[in-house]
Predicted model as a PDB file, atoms N, CA, C, CB and O in Angstrom, pLDDT in the B-factor column:
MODEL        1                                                                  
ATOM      1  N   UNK A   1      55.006  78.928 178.284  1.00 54.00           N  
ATOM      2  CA  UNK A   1      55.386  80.013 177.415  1.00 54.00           C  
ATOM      3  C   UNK A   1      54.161  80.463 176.636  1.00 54.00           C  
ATOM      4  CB  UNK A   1      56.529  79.593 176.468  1.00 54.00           C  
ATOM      5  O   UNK A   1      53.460  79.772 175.897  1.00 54.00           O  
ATOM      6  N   UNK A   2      54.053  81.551 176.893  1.00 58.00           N  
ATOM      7  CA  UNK A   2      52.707  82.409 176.157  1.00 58.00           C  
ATOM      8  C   UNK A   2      53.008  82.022 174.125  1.00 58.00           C  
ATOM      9  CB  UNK A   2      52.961  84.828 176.685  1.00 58.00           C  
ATOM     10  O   UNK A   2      53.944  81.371 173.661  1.00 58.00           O  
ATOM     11  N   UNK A   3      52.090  82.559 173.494  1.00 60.00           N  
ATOM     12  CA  UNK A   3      51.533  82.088 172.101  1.00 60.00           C  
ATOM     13  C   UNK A   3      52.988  83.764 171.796  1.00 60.00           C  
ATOM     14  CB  UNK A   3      48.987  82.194 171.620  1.00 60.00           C  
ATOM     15  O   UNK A   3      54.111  83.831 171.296  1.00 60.00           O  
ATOM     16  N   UNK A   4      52.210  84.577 172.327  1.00 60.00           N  
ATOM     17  CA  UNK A   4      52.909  85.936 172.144  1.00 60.00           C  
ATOM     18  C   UNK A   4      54.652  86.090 172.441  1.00 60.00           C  
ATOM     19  CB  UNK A   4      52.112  86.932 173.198  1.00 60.00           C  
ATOM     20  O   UNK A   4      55.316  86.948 171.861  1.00 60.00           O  
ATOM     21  N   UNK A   5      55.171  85.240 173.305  1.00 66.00           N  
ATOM     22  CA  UNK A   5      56.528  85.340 173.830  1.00 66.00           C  
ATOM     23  C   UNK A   5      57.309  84.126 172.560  1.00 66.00           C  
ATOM     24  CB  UNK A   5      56.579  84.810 175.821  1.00 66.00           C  
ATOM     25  O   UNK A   5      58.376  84.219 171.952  1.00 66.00           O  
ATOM     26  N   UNK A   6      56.149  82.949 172.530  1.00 64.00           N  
ATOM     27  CA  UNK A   6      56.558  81.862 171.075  1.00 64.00           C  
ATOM     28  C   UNK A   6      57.062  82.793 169.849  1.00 64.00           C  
ATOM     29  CB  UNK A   6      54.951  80.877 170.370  1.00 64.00           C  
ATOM     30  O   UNK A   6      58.116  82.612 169.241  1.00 64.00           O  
ATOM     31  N   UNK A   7      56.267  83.665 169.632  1.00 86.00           N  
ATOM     32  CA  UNK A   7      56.417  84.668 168.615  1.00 86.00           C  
ATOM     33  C   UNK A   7      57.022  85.562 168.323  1.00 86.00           C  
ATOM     34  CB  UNK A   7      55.816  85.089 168.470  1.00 86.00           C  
ATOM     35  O   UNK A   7      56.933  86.157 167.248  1.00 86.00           O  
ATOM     36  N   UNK A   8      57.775  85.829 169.260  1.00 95.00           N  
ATOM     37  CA  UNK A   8      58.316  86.955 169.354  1.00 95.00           C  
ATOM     38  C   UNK A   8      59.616  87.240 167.994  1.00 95.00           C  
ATOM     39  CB  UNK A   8      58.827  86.941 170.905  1.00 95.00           C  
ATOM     40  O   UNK A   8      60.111  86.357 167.293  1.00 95.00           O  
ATOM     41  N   UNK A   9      59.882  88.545 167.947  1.00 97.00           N  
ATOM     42  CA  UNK A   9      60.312  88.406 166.809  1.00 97.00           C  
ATOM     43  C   UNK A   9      61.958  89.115 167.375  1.00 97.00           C  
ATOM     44  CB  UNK A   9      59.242  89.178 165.546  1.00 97.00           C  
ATOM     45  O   UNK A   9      62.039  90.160 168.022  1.00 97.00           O  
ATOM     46  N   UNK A  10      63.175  88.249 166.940  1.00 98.00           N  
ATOM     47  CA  UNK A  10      64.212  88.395 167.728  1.00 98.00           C  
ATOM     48  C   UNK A  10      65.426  89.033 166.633  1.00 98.00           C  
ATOM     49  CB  UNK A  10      64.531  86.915 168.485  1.00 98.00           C  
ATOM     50  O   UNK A  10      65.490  88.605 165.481  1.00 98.00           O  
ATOM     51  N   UNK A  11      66.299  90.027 167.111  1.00 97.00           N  
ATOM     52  CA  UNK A  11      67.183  90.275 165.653  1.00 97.00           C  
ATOM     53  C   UNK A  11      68.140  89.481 165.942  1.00 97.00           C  
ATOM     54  CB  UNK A  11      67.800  91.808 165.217  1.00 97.00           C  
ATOM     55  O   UNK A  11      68.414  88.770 166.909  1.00 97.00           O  
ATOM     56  N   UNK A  12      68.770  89.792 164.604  1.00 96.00           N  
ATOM     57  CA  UNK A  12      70.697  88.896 164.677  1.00 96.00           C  
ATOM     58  C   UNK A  12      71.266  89.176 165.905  1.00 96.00           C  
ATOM     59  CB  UNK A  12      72.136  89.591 163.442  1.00 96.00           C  
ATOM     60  O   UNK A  12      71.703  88.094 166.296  1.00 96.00           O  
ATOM     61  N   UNK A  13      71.534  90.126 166.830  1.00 97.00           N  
ATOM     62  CA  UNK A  13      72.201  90.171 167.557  1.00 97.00           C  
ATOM     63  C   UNK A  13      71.795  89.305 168.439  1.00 97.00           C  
ATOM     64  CB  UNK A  13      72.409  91.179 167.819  1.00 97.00           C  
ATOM     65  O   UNK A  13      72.435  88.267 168.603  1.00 97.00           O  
ATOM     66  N   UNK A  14      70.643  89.582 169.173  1.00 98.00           N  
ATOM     67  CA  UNK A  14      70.024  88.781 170.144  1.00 98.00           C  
ATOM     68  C   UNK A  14      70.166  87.259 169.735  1.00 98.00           C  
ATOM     69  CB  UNK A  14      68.544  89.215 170.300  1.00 98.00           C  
ATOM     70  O   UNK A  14      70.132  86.640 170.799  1.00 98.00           O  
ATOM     71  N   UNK A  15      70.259  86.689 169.062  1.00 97.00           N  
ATOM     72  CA  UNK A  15      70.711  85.254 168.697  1.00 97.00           C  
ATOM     73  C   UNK A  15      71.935  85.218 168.815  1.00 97.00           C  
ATOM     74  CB  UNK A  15      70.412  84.750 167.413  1.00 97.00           C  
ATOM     75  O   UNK A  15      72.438  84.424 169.610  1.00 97.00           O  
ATOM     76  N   UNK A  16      72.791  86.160 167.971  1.00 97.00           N  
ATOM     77  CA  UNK A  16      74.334  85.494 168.530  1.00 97.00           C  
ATOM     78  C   UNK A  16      74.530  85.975 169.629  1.00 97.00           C  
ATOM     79  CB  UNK A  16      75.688  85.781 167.746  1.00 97.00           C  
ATOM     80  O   UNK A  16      75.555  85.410 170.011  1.00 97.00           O  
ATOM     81  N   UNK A  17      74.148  86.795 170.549  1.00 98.00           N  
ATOM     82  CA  UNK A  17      74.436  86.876 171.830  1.00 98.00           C  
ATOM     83  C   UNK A  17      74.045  85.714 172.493  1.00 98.00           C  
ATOM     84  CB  UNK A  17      73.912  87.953 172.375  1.00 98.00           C  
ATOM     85  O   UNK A  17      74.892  85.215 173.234  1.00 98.00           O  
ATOM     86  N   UNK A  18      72.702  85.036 172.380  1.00 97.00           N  
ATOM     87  CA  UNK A  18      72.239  84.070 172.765  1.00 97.00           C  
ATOM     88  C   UNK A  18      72.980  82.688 172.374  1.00 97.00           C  
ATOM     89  CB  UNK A  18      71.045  84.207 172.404  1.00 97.00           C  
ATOM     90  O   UNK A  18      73.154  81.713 173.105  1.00 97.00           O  
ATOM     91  N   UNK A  19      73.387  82.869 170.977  1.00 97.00           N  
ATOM     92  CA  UNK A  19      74.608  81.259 170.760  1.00 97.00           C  
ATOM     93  C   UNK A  19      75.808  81.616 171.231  1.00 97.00           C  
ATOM     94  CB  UNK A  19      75.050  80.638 169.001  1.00 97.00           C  
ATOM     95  O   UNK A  19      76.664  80.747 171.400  1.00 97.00           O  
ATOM     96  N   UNK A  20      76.084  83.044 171.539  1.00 97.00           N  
ATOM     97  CA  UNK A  20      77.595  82.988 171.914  1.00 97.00           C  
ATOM     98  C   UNK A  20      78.431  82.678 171.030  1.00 97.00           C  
ATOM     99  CB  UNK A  20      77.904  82.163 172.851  1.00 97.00           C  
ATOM    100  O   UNK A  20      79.556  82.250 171.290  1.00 97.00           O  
ATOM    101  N   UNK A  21      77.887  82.895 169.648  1.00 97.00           N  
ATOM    102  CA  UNK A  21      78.969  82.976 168.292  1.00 97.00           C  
ATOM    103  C   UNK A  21      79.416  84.012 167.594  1.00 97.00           C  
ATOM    104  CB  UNK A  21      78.556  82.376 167.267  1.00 97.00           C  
ATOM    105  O   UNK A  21      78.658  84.966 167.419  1.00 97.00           O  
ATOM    106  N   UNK A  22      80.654  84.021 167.095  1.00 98.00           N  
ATOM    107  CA  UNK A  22      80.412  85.500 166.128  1.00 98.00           C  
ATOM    108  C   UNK A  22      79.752  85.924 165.051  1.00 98.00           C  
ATOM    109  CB  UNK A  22      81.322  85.891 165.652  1.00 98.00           C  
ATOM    110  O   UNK A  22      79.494  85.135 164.142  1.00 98.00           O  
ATOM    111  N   UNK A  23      79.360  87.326 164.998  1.00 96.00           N  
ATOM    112  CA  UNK A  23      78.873  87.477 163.606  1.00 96.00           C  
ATOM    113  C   UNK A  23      78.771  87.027 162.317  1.00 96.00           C  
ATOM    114  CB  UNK A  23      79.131  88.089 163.376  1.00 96.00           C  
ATOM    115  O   UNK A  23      77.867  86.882 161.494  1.00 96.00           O  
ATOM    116  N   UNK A  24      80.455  86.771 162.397  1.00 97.00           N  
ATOM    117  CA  UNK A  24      80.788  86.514 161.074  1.00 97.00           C  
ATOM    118  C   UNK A  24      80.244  84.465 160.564  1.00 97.00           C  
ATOM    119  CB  UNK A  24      82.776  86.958 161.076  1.00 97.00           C  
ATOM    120  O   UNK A  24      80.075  83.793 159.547  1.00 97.00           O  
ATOM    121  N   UNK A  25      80.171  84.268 162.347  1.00 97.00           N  
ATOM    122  CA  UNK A  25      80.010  82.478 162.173  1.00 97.00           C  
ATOM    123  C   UNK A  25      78.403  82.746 161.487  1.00 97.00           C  
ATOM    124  CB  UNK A  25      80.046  81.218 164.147  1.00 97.00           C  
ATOM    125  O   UNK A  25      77.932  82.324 160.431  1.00 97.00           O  
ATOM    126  N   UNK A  26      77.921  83.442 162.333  1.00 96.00           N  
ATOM    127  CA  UNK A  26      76.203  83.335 161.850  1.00 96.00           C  
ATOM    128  C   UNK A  26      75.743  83.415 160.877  1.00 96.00           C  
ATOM    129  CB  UNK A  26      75.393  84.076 162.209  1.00 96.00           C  
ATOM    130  O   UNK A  26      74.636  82.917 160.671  1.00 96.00           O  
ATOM    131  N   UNK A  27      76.700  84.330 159.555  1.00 95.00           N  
ATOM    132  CA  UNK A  27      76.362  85.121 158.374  1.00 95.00           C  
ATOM    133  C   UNK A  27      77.023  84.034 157.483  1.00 95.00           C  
ATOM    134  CB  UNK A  27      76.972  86.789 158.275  1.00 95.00           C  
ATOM    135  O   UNK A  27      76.741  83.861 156.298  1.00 95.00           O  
ATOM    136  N   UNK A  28      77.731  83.480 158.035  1.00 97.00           N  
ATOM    137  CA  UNK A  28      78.134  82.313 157.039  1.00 97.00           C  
ATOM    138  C   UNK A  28      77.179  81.110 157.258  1.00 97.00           C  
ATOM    139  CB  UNK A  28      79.727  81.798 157.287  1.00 97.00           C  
ATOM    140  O   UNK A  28      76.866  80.597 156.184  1.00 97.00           O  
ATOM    141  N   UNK A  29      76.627  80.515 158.345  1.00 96.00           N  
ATOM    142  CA  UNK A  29      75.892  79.834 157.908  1.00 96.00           C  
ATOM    143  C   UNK A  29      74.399  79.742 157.256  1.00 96.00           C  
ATOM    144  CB  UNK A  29      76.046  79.397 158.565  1.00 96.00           C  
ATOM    145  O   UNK A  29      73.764  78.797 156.789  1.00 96.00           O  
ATOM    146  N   UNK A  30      73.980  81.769 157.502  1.00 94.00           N  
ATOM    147  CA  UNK A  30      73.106  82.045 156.456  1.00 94.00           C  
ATOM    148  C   UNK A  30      73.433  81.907 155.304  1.00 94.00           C  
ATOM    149  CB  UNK A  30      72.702  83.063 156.467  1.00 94.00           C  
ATOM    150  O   UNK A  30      72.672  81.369 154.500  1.00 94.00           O  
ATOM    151  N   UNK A  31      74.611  82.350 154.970  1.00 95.00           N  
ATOM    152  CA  UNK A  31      74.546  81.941 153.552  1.00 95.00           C  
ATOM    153  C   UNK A  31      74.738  80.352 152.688  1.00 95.00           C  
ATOM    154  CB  UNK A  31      75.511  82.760 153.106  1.00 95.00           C  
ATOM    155  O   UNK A  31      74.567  79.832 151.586  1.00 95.00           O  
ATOM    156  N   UNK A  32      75.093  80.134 153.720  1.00 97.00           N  
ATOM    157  CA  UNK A  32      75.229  78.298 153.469  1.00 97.00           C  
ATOM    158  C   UNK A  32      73.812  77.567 153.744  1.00 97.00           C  
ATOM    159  CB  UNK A  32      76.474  77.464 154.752  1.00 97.00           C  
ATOM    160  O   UNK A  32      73.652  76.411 153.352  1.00 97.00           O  
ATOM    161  N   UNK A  33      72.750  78.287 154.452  1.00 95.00           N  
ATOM    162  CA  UNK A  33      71.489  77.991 154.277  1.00 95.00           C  
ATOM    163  C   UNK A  33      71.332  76.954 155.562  1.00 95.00           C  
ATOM    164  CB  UNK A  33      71.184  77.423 152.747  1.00 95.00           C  
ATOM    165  O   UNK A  33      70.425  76.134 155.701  1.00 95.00           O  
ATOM    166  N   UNK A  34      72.338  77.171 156.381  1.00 96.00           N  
ATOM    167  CA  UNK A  34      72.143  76.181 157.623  1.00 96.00           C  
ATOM    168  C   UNK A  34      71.759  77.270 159.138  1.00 96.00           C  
ATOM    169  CB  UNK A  34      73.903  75.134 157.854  1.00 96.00           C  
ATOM    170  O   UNK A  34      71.797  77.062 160.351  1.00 96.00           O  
ATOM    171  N   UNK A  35      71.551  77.959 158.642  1.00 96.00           N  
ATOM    172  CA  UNK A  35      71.090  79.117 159.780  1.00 96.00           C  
ATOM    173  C   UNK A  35      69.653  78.987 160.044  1.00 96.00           C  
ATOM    174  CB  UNK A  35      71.340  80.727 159.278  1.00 96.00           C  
ATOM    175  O   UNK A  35      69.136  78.757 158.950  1.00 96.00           O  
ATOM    176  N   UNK A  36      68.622  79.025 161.090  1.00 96.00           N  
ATOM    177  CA  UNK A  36      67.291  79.285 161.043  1.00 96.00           C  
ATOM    178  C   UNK A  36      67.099  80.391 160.426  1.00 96.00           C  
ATOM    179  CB  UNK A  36      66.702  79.308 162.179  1.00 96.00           C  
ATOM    180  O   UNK A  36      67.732  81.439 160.297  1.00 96.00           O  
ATOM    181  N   UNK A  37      65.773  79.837 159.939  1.00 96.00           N  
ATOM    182  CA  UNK A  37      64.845  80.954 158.537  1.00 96.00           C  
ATOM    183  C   UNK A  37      64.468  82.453 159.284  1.00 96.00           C  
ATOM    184  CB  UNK A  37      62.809  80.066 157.902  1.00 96.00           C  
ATOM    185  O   UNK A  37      64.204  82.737 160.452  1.00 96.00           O  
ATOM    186  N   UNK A  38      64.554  83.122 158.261  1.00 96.00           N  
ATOM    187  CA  UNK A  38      64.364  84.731 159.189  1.00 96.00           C  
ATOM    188  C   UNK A  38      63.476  85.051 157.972  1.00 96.00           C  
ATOM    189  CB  UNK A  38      66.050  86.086 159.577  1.00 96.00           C  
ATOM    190  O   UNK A  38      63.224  84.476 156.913  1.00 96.00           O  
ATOM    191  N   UNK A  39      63.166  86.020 158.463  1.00 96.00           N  
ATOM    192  CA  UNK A  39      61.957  87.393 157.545  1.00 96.00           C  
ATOM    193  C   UNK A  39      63.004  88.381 157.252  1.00 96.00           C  
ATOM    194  CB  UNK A  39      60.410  88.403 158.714  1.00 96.00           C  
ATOM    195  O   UNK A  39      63.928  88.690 158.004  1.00 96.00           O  
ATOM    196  N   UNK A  40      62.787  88.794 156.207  1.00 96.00           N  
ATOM    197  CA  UNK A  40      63.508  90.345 155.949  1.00 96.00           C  
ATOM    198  C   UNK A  40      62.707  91.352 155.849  1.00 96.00           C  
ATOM    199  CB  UNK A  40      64.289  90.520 154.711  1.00 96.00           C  
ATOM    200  O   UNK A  40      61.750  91.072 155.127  1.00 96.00           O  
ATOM    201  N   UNK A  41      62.689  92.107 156.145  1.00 96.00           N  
ATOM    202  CA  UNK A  41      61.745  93.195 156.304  1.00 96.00           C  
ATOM    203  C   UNK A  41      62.264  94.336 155.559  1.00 96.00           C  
ATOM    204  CB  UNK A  41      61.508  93.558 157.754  1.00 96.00           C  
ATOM    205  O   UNK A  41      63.444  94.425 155.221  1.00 96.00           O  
ATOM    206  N   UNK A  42      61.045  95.525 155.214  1.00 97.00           N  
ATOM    207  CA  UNK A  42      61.253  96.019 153.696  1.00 97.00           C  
ATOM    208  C   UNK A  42      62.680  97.031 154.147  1.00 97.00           C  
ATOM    209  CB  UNK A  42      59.574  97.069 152.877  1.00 97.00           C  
ATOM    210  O   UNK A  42      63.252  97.599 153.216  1.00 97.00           O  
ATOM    211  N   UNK A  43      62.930  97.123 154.813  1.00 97.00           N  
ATOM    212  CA  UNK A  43      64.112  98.028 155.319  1.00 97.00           C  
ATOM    213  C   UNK A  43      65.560  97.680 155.386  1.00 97.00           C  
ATOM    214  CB  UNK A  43      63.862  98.349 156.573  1.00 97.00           C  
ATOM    215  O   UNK A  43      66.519  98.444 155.492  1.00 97.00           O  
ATOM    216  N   UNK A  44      65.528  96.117 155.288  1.00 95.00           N  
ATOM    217  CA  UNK A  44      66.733  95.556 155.118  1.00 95.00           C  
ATOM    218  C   UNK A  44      66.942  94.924 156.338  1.00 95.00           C  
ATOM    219  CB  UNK A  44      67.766  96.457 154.739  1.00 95.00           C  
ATOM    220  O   UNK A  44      67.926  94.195 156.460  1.00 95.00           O  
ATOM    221  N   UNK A  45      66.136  95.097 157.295  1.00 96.00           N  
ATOM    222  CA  UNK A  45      66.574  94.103 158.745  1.00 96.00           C  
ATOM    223  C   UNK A  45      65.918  93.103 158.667  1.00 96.00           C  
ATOM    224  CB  UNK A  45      66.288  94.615 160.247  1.00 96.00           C  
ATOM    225  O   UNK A  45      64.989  92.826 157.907  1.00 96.00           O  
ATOM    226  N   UNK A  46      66.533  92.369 159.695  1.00 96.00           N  
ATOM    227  CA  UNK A  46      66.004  90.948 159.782  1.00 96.00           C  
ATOM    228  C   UNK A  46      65.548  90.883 161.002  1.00 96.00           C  
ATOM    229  CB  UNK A  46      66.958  89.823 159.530  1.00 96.00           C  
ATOM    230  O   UNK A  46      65.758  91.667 161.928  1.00 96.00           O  
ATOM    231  N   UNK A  47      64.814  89.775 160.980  1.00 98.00           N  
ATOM    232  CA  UNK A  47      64.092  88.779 162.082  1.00 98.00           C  
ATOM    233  C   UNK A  47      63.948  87.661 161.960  1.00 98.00           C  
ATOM    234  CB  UNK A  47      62.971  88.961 162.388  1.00 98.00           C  
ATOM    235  O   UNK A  47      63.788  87.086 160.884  1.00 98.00           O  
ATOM    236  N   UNK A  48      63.993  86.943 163.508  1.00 98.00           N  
ATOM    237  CA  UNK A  48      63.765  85.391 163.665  1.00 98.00           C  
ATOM    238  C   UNK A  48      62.967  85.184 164.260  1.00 98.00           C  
ATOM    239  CB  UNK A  48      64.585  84.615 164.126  1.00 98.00           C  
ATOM    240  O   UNK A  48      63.109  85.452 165.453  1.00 98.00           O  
ATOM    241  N   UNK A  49      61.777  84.644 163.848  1.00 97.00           N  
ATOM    242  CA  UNK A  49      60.566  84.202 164.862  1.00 97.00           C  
ATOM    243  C   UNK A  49      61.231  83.110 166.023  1.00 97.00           C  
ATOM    244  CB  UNK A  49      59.172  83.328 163.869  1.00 97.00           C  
ATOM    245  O   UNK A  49      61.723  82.014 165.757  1.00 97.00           O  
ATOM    246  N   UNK A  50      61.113  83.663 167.234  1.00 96.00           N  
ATOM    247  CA  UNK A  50      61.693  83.145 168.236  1.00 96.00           C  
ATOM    248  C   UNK A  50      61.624  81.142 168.191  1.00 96.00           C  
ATOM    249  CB  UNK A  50      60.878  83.958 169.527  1.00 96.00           C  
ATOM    250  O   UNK A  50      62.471  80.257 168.307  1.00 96.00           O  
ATOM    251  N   UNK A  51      59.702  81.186 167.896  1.00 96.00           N  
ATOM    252  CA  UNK A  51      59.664  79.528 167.741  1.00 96.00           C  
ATOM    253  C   UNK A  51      60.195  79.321 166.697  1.00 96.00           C  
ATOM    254  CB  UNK A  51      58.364  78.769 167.700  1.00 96.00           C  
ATOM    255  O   UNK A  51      60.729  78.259 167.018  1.00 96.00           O  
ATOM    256  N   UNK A  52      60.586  79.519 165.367  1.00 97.00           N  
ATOM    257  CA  UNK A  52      61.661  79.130 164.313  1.00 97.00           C  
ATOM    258  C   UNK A  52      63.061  78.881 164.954  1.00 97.00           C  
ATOM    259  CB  UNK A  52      61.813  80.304 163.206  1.00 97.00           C  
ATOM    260  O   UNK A  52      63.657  77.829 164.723  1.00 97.00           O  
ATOM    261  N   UNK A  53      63.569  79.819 165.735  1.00 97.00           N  
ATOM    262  CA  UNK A  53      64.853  79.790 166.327  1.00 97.00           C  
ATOM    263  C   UNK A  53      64.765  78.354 167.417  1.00 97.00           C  
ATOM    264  CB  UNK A  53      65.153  81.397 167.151  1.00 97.00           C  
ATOM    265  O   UNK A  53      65.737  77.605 167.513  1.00 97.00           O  
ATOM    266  N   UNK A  54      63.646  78.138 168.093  1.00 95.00           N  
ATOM    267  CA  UNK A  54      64.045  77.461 168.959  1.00 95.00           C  
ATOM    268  C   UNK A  54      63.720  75.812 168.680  1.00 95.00           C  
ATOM    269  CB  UNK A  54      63.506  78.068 170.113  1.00 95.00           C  
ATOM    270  O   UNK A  54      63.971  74.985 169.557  1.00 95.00           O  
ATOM    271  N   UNK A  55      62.973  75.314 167.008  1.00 95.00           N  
ATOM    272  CA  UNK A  55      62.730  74.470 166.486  1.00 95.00           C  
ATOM    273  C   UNK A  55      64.429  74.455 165.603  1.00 95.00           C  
ATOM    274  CB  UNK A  55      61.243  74.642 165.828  1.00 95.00           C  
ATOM    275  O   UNK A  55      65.011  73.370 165.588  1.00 95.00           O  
ATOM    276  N   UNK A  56      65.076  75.607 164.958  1.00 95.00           N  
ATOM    277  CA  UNK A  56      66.221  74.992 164.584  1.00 95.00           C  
ATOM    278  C   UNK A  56      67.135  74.717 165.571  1.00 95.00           C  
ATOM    279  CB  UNK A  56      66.791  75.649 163.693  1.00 95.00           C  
ATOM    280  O   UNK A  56      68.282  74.320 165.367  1.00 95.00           O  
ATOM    281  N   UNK A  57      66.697  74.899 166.502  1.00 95.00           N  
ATOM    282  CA  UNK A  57      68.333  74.418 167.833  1.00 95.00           C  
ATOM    283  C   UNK A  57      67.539  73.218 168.563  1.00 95.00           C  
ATOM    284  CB  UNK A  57      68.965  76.105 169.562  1.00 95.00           C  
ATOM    285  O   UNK A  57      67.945  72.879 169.674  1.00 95.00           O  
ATOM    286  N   UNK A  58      66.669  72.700 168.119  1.00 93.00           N  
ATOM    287  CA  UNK A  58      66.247  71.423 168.679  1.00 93.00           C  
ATOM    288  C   UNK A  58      66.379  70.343 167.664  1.00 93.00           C  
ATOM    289  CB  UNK A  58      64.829  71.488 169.184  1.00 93.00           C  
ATOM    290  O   UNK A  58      66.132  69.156 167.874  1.00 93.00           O  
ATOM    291  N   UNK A  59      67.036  71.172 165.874  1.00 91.00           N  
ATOM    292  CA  UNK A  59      66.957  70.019 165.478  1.00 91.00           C  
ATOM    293  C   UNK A  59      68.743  69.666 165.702  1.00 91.00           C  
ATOM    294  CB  UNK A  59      66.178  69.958 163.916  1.00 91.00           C  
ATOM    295  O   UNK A  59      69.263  68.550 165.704  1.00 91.00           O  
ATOM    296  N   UNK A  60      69.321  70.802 165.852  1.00 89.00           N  
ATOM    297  CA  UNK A  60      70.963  70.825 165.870  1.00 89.00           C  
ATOM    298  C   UNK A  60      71.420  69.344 167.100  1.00 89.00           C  
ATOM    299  CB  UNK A  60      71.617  72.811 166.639  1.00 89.00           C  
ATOM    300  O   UNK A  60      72.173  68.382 166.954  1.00 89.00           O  
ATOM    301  N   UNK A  61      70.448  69.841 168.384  1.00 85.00           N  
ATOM    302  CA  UNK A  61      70.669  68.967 169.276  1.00 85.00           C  
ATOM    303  C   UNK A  61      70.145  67.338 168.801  1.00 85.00           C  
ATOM    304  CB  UNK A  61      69.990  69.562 170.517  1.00 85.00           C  
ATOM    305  O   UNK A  61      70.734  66.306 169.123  1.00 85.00           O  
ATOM    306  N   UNK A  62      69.011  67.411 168.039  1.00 70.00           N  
ATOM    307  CA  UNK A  62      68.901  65.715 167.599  1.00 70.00           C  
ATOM    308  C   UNK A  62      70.565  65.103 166.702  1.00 70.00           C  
ATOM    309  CB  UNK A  62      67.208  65.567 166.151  1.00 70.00           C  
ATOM    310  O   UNK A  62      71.038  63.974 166.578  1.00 70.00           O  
ATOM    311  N   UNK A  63      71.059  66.510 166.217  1.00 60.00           N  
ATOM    312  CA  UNK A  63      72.264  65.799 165.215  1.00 60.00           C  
ATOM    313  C   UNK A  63      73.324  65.793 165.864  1.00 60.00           C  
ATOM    314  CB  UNK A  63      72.647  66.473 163.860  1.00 60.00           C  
ATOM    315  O   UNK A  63      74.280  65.360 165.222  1.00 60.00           O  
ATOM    316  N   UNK A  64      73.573  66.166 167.090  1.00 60.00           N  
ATOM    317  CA  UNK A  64      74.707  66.033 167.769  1.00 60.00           C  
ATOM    318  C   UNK A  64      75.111  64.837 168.420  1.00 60.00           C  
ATOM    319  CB  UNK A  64      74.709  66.875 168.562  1.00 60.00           C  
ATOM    320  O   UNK A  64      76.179  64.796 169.030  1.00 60.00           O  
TER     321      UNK A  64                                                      
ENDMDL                                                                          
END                                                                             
């Protein structure tokens, strides 16, 4: 995996499409602070640095 594809910067949808959860599951565990860390950007959208996303679902799998 390239440095550039590690990086990539992914929105909400593309993650819950990718967990296959609903919206509403995802936004609750942002706010419960158990969601991977995102950027907000000055516009009000978000992003997930792809390697952030894929370091919090490697730690989910150590707790399972």
């Amino acid at each position: 995996m390239s440095a550039r594809t590690r990086d990539e910067k992914m929105t909400i949808q593309e993650v819950i499409t990718d967990l296959k959860v609903a919206p509403s599951t995802f936004y609750r565990w942002r706010q419960l602070g158990k969601g991977p860390r995102a950027i907000k950007l000055p516009n009000g959208d978000v992003r997930i640095r792809r390697s952030e996303y894929e370091r919090w679902l490697a730690e989910r799998e150590d707790a399972a």
